[in-house]
N, C-alpha and C positions, 0 to 999 in steps of 0.2 A: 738594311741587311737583315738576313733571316736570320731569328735569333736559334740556339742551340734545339731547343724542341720541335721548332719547326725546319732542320735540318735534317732530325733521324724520322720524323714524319715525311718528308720528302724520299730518305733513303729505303723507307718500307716501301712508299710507293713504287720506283724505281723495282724494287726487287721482286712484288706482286704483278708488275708489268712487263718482266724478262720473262714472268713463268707462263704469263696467260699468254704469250708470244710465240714460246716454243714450238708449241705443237702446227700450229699456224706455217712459222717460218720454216720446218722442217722440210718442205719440198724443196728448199734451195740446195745449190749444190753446196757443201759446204767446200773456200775456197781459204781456210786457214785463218787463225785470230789476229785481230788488229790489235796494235796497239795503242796504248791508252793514253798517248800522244800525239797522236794519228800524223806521226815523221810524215816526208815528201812520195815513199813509193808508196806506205798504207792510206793515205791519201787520193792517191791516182787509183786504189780500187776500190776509194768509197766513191771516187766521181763517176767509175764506170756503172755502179750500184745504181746512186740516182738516173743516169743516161739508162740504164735497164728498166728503171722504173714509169719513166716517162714514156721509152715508146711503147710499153702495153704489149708485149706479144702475150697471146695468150687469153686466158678469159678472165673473167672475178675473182678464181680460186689462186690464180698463178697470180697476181696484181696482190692480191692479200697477202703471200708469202713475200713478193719482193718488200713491199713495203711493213712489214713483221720484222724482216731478216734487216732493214735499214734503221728501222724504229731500236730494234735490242743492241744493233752496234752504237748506236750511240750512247744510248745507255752505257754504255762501256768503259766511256772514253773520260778522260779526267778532264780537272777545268782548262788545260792545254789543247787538248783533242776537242772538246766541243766548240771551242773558237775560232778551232783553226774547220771542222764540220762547217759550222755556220759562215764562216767569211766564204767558204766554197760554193754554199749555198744563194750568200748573197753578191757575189762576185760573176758565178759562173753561170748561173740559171734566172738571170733577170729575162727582161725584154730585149729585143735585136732592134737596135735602134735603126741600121738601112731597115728592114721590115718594114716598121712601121711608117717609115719615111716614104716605101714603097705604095703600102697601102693609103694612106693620107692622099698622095697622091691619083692614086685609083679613085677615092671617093670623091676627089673634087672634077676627076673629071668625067664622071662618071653619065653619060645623057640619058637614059629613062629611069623611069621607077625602080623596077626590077634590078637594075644595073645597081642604081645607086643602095637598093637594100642591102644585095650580094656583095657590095665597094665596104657596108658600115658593119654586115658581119663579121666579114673578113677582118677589117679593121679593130673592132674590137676583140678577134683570140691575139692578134700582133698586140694587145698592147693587155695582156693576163700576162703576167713572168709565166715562165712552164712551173718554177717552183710551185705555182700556187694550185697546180696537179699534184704536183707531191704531197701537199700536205695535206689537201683532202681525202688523199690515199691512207695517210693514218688516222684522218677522221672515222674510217670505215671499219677499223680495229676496233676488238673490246678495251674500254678503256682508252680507246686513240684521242678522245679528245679532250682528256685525262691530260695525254702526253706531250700536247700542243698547249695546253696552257701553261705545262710546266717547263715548256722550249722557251715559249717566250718570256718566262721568267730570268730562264738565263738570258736571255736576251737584254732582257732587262739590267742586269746586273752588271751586264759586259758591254753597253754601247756607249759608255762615257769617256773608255779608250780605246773602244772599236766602232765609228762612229761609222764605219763602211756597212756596218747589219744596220741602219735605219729603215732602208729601201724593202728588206727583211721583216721589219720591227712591222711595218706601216701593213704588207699582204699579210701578217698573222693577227695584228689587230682587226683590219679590216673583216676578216675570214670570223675571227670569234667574235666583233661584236654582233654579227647575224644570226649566230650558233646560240648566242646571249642573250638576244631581244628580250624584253621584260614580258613580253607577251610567251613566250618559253618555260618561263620558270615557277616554281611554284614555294609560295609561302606555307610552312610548315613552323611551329610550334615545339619548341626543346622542352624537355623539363625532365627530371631526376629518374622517370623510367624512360625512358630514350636509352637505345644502345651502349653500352661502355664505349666502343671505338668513336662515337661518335662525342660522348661528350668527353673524352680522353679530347680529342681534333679540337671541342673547344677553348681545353687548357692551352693548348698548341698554338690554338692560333689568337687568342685573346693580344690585343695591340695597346690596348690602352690602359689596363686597369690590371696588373698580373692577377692570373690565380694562383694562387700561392700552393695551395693544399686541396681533395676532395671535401675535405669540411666546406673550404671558401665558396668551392663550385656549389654543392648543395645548398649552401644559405642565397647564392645568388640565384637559385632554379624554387625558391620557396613558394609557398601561397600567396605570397605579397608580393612577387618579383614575377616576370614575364623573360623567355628570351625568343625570339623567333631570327628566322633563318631563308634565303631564297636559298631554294635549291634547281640544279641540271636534271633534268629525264637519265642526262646519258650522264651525269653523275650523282648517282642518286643518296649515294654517302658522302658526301663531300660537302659541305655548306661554302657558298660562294661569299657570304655576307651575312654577319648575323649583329640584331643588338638586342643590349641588354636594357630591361625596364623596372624602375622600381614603382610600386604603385602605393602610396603616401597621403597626408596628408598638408599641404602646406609645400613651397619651393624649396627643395632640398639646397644647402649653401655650401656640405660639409661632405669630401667623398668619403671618409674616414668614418665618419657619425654613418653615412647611407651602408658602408659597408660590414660595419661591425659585426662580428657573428654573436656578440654577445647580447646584442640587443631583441628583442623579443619580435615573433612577428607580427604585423600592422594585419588589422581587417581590412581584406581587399574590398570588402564591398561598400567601407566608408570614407575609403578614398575620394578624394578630391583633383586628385595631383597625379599625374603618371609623367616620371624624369627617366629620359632618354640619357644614361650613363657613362655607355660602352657603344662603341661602332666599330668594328672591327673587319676589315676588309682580308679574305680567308686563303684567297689566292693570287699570289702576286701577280702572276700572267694575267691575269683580268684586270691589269692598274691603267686606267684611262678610259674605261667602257663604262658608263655610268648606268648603274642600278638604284645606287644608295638613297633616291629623293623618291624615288616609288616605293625603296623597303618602310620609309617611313611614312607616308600617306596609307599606304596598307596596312600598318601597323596600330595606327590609329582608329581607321575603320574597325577593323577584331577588336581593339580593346572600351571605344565607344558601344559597340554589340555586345559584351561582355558585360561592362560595368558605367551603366545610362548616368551614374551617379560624376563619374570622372569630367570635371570642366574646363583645365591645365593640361595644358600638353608642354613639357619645356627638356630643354637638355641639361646636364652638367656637365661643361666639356672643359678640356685644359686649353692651352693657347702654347702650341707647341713651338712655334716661331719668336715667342718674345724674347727670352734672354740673348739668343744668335740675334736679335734684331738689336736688343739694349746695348753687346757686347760693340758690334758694330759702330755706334754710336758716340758711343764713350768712347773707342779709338781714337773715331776720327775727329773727335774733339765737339762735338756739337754744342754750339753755346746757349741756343736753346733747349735744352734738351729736360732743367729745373727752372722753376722762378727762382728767384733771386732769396729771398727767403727761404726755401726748401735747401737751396744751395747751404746758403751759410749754416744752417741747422745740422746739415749732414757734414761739412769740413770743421765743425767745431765737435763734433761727436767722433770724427775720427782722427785729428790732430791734424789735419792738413788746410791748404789753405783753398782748393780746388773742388769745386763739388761733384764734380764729373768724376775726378778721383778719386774724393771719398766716397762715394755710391760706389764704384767700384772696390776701394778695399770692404766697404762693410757686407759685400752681399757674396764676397770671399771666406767670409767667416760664417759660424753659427748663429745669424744673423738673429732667426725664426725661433730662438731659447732663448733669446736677449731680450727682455722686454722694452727694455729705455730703446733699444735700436729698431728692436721691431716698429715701436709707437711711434717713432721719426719716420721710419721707409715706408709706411703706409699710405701716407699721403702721395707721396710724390712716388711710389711705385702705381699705386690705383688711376694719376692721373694719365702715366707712361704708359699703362696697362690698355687707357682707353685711346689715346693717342695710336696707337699701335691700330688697334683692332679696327678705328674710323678711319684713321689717313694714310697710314702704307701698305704702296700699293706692290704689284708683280705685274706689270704691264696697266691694266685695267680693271686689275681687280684687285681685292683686297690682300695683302701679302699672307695674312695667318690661314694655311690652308680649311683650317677648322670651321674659320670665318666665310672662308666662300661658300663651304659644301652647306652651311645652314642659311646663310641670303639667298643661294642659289635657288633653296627648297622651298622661299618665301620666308623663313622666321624673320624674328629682329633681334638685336643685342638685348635683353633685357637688364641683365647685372652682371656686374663687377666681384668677384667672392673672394675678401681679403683671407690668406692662411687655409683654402679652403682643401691643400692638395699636399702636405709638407713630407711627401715622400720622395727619397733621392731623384727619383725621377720629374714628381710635380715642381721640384725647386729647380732642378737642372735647366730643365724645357721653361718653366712657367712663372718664376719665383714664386712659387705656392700657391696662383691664383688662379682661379676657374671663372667660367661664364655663363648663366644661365642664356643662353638662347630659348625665345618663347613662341611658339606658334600658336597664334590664334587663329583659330579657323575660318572667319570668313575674312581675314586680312592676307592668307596666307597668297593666294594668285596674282593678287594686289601689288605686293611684296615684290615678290617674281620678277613680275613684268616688270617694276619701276628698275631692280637692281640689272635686270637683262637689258632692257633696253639704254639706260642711261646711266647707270653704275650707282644708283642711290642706295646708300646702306639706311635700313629702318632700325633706330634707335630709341630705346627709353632716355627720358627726359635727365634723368640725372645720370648714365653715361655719358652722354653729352656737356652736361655739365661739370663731370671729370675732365675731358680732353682739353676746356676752355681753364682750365683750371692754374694751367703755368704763364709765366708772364713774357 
């Protein structure tokens, strides 16, 4: 879910997008305000809205206002109205299935060339929804495609009990990942003179690592730190995906020690080490169109051009599936889940006779200020840590989403980072532990291919040596 800042960022947008509309939608007739429930009759006249929009009377200028004058009534509408919009849209404006049945037909029996060409065009407008005229119609708005990402974020957020906007979900995906193509975008460079609104957007939308304050922003936009960004043509403020880099000496192990503002800053030019920190993904409508593996081969190249001296490229990321993974686990009773030793270690440290359940009372408490408890759960978390990240899976691939997006990009596991995150959030998600993922450059396609083609995760020797680690 979007967190609160990126709630009244959404609602400025919204309100910037009503105004650049106005003057646009003003040729409509005006036909009385909907409401913001959009009931059974305001309803039947947003359906006659879109049926106006579709058949096009008119030329460019009248097709811009209907679809202006459809774009700000939604806008309008509260989270009742916009789902009941969208199930209209994915209900009433699909494909006609006799159509296409009609057509299919025509092409197979179609006997010359000509015939059969006329049989496959036809064939394919029967099988476009008309919806996906509609939306290219707010494509064509300033800011339209601003609006379509941010449609299908509610889309997003609403098809796990409205699973009837799939069909919906699938022609707005399809529509922006073309609008998206990585060959579209363009990598630009943030740093402390960069616009206010914009690095305000980064506070906003930062996912992984809060910014707390403009102090935190500024020490992270420092001489020693990098953040770069893809950006849209057609949104040219707006960063679609940005990460953060710190440039070091040595693998950082610690987000706390990498973040400190009190720490002084490093000479970028006697770096060795550039740790990919923060990956933050900036628009929720764009979740499932993959950019992310080219922001970071890009990313690399600039900072190789930059500083010849850098040899390391690695990330410090969290493992945000582990604990929902551990919690599972310990449920449902898993007996493998410690050695037998690790077990008894922890059920004598926490008065019980069950190690599954002492792991669970101790990692209930202030585990991570305990030393005697801390110096017991290290082991047997660090082995769990790597069990997790090598052998569960989510079909065919690896369960920690973290996990796929850097095998996917070619890395490999490098380490394990005991207590490296022990903020409410690092403990919640991770029990405090991070992962160095490392890209080596001519291993990186390598990688790739093995994990695409056959699901082989590439590991350092001693996480490995974690996971074998329980009996």
């Amino acid at each position: 879910m979007p967190n609160d800042n990126t709630v009244k960022l959404i609602d400025r947008t919204i309100s910037q997008l009503r105004g650049a509309w106005r003057d646009i939608a003003a040729r409509v007739t005006p036909d009385g305000p909907v409401r913001s429930d959009l009931p059974g009759a305001d309803a039947d006249r947003v359906r006659r809205k879109i049926a106006e929009c579709l058949r096009g009377r008119g030329g460019e200028v009248s097709a811009r206002a209907r679809a202006a004058d459809l774009g700000r009534l939604y806008l309008t509408l509260d989270g009742h109205g916009r789902i009941r919009f969208l199930q209209l849209l994915a209900r009433e404006f699909g494909i006609d299935p006799a159509a296409v049945d009609a057509a299919i037909a025509a092409w197979t029996t179609a006997g010359d060339d000509p015939a059969r060409e006329r049989a496959e065009r036809r064939l394919r407008r029967e099988l476009e929804p008309p919806r996906q005229k509609l939306l290219r119609q707010f494509n064509i708005l300033p800011n339209g495609i601003k609006f379509l990402v941010d449609m299908r974020g509610d889309i997003l957020q609403l098809i796990k009990d409205a699973p009837e906007l799939k069909p919906l979900d699938r022609d707005l995906r399809d529509l922006l990942s073309g609008w998206f193509d990585i060959g579209f975008l363009d990598l630009r460079r943030i740093d402390w003179r960069s616009p206010a609104a914009l690095l305000e957007k980064l506070i906003d939308y930062e996912a992984v690592h809060e910014i707390r304050s403009w102090s935190d922003l500024k020490n992270r936009l420092d001489s020693d730190r990098r953040c770069f960004a893809f950006f849209h043509n057609r949104m040219p403020d707006e960063p679609l995906i940005f990460v953060e880099v710190a440039l070091i000496e040595g693998m950082a192990d610690n987000i706390h020690d990498l973040l400190d503002e009190a720490a002084p800053a490093h000479d970028p030019r006697a770096a060795d080490t550039a740790i990919f920190y923060s990956i933050s993904n900036a628009q929720i409508g764009l979740k499932g169109i993959s950019f992310g593996n080219f922001l970071i081969k890009r990313v690399v190249d600039r900072l190789r051009q930059e500083f010849p001296g850098l040899k390391v490229f690695a990330t410090l990321s969290p493992m945000p599936g582990f604990r929902d993974w551990l919690d599972e686990r310990i449920a449902a009773g898993d007996d493998g889940l410690l050695a037998k030793a690790d077990a008894k270690i922890l059920a004598d440290l926490a008065e019980v006779e069950d190690g599954a359940a002492a792991l669970a009372a101790l990692l209930d408490e202030d585990w991570w200020t305990r030393p005697e408890v801390a110096s017991a759960l290290r082991g047997p978390l660090l082995a769990l840590g790597a069990r997790y990240l090598l052998r569960e899976k989510s079909g065919d691939r690896p369960r920690d989403p973290v996990t796929r997006f850097h095998l996917l990009n070619g890395a490999r596991i490098e380490r394990i980072n005991w207590l490296a995150d022990t903020s409410e959030r690092g403990l919640a998600r991770s029990a405090g532990m991070m992962v160095n993922y490392l890209y080596r450059l001519d291993e990186i396609e390598e990688n790739h291919e093995a994990h695409t083609a056959k699901g082989a995760i590439a590991a350092a020797s001693t996480v490995k040596g974690l996971a074998r680690r329980r009996g």
